[in-house]
C-alpha positions as CSV (number, residue, x, y, z in Angstrom):
1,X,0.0,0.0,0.0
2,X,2.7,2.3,0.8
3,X,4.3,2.0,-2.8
4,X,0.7,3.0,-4.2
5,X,0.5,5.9,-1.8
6,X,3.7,7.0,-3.1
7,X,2.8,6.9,-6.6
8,X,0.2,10.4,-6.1
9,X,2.7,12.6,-5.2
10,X,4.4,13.6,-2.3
11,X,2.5,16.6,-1.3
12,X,-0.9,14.5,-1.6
13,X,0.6,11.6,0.0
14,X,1.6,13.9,3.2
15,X,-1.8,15.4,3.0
16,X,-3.5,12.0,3.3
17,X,-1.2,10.6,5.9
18,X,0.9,13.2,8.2
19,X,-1.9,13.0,10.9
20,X,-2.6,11.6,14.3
21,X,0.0,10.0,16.3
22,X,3.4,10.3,14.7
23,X,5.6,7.7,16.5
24,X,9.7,8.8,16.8
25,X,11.8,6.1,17.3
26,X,14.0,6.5,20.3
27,X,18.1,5.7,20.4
28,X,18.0,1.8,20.8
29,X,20.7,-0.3,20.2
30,X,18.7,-3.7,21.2
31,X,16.7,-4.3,17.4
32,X,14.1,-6.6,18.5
33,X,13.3,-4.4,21.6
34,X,13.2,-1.4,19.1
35,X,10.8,-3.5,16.9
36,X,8.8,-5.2,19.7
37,X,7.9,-1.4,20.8
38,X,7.5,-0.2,17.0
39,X,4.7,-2.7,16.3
40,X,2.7,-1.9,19.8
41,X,2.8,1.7,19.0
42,X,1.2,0.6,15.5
43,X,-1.1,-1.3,16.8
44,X,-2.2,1.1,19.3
45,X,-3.1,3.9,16.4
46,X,0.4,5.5,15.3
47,X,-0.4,6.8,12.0
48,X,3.2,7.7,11.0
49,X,6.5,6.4,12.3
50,X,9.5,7.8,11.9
51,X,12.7,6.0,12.7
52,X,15.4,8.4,14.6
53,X,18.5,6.6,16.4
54,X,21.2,9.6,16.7
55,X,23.4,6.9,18.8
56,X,23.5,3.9,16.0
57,X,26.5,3.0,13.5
58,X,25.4,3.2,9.7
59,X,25.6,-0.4,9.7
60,X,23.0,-0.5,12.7
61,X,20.8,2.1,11.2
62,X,20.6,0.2,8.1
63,X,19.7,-3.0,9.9
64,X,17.2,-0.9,11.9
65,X,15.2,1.2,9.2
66,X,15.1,-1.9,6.5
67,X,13.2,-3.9,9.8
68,X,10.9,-0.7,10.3
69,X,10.2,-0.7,6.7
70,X,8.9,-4.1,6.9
71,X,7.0,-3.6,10.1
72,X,5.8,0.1,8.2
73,X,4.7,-2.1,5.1
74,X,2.5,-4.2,7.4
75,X,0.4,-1.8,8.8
76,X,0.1,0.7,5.5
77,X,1.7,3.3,7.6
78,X,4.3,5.6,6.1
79,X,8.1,5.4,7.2
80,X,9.9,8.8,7.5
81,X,13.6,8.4,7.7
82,X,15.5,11.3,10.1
83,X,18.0,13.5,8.5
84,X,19.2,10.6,5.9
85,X,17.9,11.0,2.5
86,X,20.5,7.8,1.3
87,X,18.9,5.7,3.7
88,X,15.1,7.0,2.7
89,X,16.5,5.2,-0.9
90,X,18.4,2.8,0.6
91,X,15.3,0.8,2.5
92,X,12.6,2.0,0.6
93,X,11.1,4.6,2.7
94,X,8.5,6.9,2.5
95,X,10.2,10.0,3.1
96,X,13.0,12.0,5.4
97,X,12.9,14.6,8.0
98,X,15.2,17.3,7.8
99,X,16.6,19.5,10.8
100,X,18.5,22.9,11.1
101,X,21.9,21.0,10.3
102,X,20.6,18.1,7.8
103,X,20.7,20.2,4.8
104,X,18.7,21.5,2.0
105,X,14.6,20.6,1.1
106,X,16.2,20.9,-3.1
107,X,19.1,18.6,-2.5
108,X,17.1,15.9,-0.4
109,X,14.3,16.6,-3.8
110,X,16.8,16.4,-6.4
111,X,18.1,12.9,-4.5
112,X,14.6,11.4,-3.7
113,X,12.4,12.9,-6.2
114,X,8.6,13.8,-6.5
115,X,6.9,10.7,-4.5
116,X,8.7,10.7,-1.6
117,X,8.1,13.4,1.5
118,X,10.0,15.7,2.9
119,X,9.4,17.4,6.7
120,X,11.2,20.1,8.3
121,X,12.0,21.4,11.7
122,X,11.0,25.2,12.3
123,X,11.3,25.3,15.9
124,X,9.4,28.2,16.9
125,X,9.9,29.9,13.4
126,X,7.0,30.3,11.4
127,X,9.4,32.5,8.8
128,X,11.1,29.1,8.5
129,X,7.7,27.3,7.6
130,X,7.3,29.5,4.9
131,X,10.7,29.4,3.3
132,X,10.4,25.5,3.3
133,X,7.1,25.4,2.0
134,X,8.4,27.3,-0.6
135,X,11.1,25.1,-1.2
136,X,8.7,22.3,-1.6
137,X,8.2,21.1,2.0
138,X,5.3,18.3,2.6
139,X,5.1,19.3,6.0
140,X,6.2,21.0,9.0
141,X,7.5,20.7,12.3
142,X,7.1,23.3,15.6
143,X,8.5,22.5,19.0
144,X,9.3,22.0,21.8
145,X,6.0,23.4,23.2
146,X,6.7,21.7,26.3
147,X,9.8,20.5,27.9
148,X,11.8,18.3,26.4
149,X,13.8,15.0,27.7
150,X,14.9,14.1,24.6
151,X,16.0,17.9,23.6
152,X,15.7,19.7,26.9
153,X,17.7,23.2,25.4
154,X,14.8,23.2,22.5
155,X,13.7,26.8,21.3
156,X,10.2,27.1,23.0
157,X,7.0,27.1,20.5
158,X,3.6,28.6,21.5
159,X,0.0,27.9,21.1
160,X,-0.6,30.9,19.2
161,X,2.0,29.8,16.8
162,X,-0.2,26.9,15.5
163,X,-3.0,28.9,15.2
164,X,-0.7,31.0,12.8
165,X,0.4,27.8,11.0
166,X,-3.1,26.7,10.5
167,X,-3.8,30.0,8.7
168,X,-0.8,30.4,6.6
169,X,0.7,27.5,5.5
170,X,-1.6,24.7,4.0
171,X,1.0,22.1,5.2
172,X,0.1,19.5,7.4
173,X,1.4,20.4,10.7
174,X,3.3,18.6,13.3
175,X,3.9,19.2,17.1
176,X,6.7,18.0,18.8
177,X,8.7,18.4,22.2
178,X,7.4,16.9,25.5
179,X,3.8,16.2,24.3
180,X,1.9,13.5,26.6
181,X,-1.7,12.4,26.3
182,X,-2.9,14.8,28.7
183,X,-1.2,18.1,27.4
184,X,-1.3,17.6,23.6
185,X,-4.9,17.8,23.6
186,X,-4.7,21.7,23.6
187,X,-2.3,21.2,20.5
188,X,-4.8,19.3,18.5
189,X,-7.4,21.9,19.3
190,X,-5.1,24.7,18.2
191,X,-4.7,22.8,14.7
192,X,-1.9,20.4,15.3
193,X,-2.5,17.4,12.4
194,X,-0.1,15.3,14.2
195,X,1.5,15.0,17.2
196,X,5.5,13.8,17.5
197,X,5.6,11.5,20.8
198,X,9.2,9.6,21.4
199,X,9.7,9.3,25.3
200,X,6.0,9.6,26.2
201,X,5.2,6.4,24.0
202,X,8.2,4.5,23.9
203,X,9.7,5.1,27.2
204,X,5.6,4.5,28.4
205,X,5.2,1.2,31.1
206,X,2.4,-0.2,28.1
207,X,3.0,1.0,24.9
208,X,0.3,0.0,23.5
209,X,-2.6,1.8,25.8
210,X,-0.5,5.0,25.4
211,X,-0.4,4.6,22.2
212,X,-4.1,4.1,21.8
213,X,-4.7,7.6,24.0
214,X,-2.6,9.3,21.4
215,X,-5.0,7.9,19.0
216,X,-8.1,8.6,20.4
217,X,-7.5,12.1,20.9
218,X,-6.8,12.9,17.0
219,X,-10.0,10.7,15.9
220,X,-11.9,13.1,18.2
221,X,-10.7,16.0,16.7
222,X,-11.3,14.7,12.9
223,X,-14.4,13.6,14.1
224,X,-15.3,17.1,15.1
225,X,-14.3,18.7,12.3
């Protein structure tokens, strides 16, 4: 299914899918443990996953993304590689996830072409939004509206940004940076599409039911809208 979503075009395809829970891998070395977790947070709703292991050796990584691709595959969901466009080629994936330091939306275009998506980091930066949805950005990213574990010296993002997102941009828009079940509801109500989870999903005692929370709280909202 993934391979058919590809096929209408990268800004459609993160239209249709960059929504709900978006599940961040966190820096495992153990494979099966990474996996294991993966396929709870699938089951319990994750609508996107993107694999993210800043610790790993390329060999490791490799090993790692081609098994999420798989796993991915399985539930039709679409895999979003961080800050590697080779690797987005390499296993197959749906797209990559560019930071401040990961280079350029036209180079990772010119590399993966047309079908596959390409996110962005803007912190707290809506001027950033723009310029990458001029340079052919699928989506964005804001954060860290609350703090971070995983990033605790983040640039702080407000509510009020989203609301500015939501008005300007036409991108699908993602939240990221310390979001639980319990405080990301005011993030989907201020026009968050999808909310970025690593430590409060994967680090969670059951994956699976926080997972599911995640969920349920972005089917309410398209249900209300």
């Amino acid at each position: 299914m993934q391979n058919r979503l590809s096929a209408i075009g990268s800004r459609a395809l993160a239209q249709k899918t960059i929504r709900g829970l978006y599940a961040i891998t966190p820096d495992e070395q153990d494979t099966d443990s990474l996996l294991g977790r993966a396929r709870l947070a699938l089951q319990g709703g994750a609508r996107v996953l993107q694999y993210r292991n800043k610790l790993a050796s390329s060999d490791l990584r490799l090993e790692q993304a081609s098994a999420l691709q798989r796993l991915a595959r399985e539930f039709s969901v679409p895999l979003i590689i961080n800050d590697d466009a080779v690797l987005v080629l390499e296993v197959d994936a749906a797209g990559v996830h560019l930071g401040r330091a990961d280079g350029s939306v036209a180079v990772a275009r010119k590399l993966l072409g047309a079908d596959r998506m390409i996110g962005v980091s803007c912190y707290n930066r809506i001027s950033l939004a723009l310029e990458a949805k001029e340079e052919g950005a699928d989506y964005v990213a804001f954060g860290a509206f609350f703090e971070s574990r995983i990033k605790p010296d983040a640039p702080v993002a407000t509510i009020e940004l989203l609301h500015e997102a939501r008005g300007k941009l036409g991108l699908p828009v993602v939240a990221i940076g310390g979001i639980t079940a319990d405080n990301g509801k005011q993030l989907v109500s201020a026009g968050a599409d999808a909310l970025a989870v690593i430590s409060a999903l994967f680090s969670a005692e059951d994956v699976l039911l926080a997972a599911r929370r995640f969920a349920d709280m972005n089917l309410d909202r398209k249900e209300a809208t």
